[in-house]
Backbone and ligand atoms as CSV (ligand in chain L), in Angstrom:
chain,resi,resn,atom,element,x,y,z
A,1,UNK,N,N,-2.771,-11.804,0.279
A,1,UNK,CA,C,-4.094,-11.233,0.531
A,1,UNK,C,C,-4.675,-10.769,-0.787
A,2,UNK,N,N,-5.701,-10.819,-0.911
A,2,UNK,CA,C,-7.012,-10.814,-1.998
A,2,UNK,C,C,-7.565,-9.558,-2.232
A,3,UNK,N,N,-7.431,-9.042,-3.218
A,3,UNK,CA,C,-8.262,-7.795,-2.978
A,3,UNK,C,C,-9.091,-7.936,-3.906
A,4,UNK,N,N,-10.280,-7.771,-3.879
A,4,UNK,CA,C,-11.529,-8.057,-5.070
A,4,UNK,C,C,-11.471,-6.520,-5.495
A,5,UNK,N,N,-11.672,-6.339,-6.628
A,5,UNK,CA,C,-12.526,-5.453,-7.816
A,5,UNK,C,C,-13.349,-4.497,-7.132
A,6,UNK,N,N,-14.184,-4.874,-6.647
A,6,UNK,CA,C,-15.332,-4.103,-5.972
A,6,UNK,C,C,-14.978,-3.388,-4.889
A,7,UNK,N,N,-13.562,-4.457,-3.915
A,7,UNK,CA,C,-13.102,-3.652,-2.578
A,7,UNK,C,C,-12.374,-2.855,-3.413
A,8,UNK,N,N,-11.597,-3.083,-4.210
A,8,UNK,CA,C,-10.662,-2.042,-4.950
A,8,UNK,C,C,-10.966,-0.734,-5.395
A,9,UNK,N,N,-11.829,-0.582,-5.506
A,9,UNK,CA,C,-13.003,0.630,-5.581
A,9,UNK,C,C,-13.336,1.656,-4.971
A,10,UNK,N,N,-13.642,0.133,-3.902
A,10,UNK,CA,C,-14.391,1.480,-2.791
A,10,UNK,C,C,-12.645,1.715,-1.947
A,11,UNK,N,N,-12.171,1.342,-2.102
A,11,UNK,CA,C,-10.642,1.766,-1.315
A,11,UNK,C,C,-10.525,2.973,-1.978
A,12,UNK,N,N,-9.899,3.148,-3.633
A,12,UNK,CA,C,-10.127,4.225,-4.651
A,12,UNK,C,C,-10.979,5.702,-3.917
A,13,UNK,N,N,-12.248,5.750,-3.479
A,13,UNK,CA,C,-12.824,6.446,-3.121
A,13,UNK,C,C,-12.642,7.009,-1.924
A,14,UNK,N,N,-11.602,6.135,-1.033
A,14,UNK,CA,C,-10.686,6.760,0.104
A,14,UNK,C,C,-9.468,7.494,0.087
A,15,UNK,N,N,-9.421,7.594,-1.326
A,15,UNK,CA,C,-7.861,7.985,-1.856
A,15,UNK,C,C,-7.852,9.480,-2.284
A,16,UNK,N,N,-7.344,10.330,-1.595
A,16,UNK,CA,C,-7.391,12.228,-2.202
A,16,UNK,C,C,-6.083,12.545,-2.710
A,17,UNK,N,N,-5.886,12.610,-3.946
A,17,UNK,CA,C,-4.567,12.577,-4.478
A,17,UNK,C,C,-3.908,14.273,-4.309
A,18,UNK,N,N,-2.940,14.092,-3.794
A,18,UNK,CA,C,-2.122,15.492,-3.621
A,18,UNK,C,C,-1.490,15.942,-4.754
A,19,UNK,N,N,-1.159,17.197,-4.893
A,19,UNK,CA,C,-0.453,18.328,-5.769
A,19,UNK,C,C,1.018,17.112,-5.961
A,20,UNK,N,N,1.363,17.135,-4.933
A,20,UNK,CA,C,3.028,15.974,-4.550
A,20,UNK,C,C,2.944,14.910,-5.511
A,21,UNK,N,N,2.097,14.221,-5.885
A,21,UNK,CA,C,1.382,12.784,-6.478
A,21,UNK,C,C,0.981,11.900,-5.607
A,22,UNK,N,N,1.274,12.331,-4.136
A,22,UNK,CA,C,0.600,11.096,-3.368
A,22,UNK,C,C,-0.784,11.210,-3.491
A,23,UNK,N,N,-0.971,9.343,-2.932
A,23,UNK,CA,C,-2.521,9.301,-2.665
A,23,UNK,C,C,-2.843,9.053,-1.316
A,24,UNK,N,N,-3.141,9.928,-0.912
A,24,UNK,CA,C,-3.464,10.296,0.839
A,24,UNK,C,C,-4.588,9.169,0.818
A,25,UNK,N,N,-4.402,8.196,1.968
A,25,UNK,CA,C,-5.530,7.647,2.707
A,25,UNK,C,C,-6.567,8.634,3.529
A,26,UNK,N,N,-7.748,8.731,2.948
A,26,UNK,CA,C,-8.369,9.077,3.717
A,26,UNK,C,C,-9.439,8.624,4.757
A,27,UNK,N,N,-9.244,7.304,4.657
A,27,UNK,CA,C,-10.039,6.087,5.778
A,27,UNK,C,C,-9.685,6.004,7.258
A,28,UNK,N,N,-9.525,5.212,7.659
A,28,UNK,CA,C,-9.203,4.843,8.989
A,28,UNK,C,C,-7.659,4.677,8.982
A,29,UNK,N,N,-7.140,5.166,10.049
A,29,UNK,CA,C,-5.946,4.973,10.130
A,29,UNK,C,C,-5.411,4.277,11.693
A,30,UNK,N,N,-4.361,3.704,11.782
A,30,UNK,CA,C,-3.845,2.917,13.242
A,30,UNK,C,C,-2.143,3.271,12.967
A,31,UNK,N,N,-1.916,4.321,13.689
A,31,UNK,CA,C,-0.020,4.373,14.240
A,31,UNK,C,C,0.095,5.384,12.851
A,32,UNK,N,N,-0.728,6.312,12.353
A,32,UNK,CA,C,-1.133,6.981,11.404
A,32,UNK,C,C,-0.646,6.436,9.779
A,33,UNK,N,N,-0.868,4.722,9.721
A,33,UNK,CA,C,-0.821,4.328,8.466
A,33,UNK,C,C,-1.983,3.901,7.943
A,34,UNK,N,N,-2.649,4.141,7.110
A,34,UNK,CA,C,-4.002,3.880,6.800
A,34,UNK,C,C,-4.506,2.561,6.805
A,35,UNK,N,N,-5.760,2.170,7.262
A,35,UNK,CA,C,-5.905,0.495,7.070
A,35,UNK,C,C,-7.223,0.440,5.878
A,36,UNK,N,N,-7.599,-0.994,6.559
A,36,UNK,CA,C,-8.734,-0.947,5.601
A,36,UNK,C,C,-9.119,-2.598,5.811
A,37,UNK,N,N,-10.483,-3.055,6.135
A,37,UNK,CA,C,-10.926,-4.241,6.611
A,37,UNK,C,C,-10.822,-5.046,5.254
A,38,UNK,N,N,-10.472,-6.129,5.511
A,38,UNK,CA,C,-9.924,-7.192,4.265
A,38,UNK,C,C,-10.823,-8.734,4.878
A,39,UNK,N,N,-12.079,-9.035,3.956
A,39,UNK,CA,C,-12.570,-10.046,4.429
A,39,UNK,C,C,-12.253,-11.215,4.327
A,40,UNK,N,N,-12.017,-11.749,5.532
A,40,UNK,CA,C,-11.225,-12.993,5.840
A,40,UNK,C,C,-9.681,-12.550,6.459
A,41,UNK,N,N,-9.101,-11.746,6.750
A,41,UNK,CA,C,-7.985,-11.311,7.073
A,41,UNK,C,C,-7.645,-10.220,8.443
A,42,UNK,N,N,-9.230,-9.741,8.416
A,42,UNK,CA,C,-9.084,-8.626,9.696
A,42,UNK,C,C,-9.582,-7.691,9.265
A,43,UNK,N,N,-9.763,-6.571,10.339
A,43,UNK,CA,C,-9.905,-5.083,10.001
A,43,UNK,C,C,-8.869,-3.939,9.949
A,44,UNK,N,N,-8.058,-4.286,10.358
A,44,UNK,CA,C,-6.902,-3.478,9.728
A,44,UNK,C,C,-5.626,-3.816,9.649
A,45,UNK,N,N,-5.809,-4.435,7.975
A,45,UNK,CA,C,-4.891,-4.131,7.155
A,45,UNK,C,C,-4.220,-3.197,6.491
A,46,UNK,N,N,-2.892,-2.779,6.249
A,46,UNK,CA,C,-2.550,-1.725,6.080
A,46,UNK,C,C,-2.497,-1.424,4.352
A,47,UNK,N,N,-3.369,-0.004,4.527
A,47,UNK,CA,C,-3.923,0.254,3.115
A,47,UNK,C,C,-3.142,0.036,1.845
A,48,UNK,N,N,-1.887,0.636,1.998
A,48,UNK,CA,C,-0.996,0.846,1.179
A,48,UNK,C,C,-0.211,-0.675,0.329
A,49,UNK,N,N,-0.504,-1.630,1.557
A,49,UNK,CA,C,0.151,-2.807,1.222
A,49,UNK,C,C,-1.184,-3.593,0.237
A,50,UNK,N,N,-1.966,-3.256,0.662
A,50,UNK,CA,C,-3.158,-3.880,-0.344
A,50,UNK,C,C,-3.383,-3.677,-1.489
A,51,UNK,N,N,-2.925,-1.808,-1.888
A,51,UNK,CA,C,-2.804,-1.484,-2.645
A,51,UNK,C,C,-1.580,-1.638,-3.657
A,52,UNK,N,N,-0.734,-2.086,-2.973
A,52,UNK,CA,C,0.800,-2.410,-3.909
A,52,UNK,C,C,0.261,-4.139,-4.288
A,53,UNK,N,N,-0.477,-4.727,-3.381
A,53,UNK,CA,C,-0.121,-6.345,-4.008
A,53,UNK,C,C,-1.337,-6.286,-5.353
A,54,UNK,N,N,-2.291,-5.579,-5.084
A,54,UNK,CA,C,-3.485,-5.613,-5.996
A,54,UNK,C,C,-2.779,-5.099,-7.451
A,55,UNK,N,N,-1.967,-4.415,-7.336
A,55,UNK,CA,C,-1.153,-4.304,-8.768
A,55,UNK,C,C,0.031,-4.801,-9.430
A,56,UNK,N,N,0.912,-5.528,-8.091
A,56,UNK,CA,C,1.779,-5.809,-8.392
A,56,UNK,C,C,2.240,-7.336,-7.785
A,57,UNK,N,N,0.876,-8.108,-6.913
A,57,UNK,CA,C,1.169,-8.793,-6.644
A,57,UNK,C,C,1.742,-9.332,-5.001
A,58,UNK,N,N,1.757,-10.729,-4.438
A,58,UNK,CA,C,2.097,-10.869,-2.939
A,58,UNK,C,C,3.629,-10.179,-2.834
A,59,UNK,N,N,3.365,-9.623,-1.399
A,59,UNK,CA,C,4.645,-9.175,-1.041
A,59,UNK,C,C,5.057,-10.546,-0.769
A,60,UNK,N,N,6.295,-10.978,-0.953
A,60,UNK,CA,C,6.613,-12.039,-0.853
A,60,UNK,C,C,7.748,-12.173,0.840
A,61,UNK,N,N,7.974,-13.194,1.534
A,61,UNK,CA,C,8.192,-13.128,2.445
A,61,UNK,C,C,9.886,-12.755,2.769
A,62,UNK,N,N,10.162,-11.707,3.764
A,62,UNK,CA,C,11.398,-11.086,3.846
A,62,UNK,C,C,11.495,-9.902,3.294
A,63,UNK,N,N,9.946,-9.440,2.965
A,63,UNK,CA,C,10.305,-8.128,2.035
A,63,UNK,C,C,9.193,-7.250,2.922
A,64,UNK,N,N,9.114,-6.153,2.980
A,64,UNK,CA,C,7.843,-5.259,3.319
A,64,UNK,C,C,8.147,-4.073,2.842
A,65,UNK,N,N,7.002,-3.627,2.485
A,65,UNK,CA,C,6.223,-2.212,1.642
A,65,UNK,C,C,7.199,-1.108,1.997
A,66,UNK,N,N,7.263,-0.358,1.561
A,66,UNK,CA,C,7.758,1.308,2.232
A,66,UNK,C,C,7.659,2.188,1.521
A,67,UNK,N,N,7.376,3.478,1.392
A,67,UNK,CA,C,7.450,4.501,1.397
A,67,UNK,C,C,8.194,5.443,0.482
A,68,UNK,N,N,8.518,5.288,-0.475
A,68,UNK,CA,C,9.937,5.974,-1.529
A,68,UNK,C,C,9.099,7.529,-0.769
A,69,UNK,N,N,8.062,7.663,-0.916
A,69,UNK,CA,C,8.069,9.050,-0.157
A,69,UNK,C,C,7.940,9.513,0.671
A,70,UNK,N,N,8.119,8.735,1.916
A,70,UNK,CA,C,7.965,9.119,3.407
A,70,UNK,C,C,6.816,9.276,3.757
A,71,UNK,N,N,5.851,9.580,3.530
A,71,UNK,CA,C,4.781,9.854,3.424
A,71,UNK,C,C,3.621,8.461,3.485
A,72,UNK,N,N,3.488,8.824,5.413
A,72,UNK,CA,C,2.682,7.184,5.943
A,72,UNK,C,C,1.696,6.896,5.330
A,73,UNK,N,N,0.952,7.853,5.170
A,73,UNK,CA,C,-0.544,7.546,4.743
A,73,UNK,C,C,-0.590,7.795,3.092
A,74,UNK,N,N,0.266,7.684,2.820
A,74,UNK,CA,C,0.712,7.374,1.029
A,74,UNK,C,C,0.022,6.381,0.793
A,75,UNK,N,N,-1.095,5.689,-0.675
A,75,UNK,CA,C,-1.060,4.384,-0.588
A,75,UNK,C,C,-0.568,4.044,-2.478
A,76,UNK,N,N,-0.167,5.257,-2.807
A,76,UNK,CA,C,-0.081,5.040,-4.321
A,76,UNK,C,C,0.801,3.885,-4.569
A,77,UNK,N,N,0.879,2.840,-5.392
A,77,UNK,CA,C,1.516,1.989,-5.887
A,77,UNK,C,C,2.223,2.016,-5.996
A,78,UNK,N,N,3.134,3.435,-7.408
A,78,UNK,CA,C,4.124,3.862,-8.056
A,78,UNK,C,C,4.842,4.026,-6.778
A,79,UNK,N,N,4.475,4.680,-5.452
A,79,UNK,CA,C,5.762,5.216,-4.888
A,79,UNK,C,C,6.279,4.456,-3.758
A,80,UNK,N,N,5.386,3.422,-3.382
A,80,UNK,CA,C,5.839,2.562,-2.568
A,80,UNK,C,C,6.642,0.843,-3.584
A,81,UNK,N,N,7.754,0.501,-2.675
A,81,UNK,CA,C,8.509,-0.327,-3.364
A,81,UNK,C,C,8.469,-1.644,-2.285
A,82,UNK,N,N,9.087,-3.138,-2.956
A,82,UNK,CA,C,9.486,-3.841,-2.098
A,82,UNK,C,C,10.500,-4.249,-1.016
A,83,UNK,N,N,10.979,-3.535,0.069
A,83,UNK,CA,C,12.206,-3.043,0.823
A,83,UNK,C,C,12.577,-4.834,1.385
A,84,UNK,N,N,13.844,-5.326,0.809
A,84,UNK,CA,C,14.823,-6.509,1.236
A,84,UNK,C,C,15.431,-6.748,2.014
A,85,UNK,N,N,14.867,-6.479,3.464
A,85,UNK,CA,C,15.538,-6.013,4.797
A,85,UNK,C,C,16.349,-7.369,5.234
A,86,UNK,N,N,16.066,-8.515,4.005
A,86,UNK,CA,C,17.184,-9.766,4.732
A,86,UNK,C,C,18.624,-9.426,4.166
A,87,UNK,N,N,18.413,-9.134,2.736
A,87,UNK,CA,C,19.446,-9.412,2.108
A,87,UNK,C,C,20.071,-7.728,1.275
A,88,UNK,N,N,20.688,-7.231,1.929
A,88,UNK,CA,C,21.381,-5.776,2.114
A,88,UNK,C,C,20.339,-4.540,2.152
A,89,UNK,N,N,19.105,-4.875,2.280
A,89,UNK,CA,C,18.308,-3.606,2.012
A,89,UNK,C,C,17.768,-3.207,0.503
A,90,UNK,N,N,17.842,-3.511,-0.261
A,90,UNK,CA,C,18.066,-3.216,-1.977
A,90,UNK,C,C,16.296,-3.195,-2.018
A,91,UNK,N,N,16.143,-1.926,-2.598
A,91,UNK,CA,C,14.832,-1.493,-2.543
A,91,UNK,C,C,14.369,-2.060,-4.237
A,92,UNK,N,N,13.385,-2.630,-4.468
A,92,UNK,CA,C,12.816,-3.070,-5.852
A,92,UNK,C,C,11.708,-2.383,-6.591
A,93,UNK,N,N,12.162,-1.839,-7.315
A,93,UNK,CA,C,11.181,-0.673,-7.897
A,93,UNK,C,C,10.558,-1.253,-8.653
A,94,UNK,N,N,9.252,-0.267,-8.160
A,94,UNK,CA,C,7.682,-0.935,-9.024
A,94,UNK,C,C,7.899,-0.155,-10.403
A,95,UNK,N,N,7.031,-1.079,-11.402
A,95,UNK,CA,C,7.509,-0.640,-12.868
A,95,UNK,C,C,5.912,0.475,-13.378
A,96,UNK,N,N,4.838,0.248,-12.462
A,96,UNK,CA,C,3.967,0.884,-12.469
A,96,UNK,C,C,4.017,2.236,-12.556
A,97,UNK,N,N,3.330,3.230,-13.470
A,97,UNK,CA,C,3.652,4.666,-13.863
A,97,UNK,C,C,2.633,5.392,-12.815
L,1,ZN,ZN,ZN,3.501,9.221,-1.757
């Protein structure tokens, strides 16, 4: 999935960064993980994952997003990783500061 420049932005402007370092979604949320309409793809996509591929690239298949801080409506880059749920779990840390 694609994230243009311009959506990247206005996502940015949904983002209230906490004391913690998270970046709280403050948009729409579904099952309280933040989304965010992705044209050509739907209306809710989940924020956080848009926000990890736009910096770091497709999640690639067998892997999905998570949380290093528990924290659902997290969408910061740095703290979410690529979780390897085929092959033992081995979480892949983003090199992003
Ligand atoms: Zn966080």
């Amino acid at each position: 999935m694609a994230v243009s420049e311009g959506l990247y932005q206005r996502m940015l402007k949904k983002i209230q960064k906490s004391e913690s370092g998270c970046w709280l979604w403050a948009g729409a949320t579904t099952n309280g993980y933040g989304t965010q309409a992705l044209p050509g793809y739907g209306p809710n996509r989940r924020a956080h994952v848009l926000m990890y591929e736009h910096h770091f690239g497709p999640v690639s298949e067998g892997m999905v997003v998570c949380h290093k801080c528990n924290v659902k409506l997290c969408v910061r880059p740095a703290v979410v990783g690529r979780l390897n749920w085929r092959s033992s779990s081995e979480l892949v840390e983003p090199t992003l500061g």
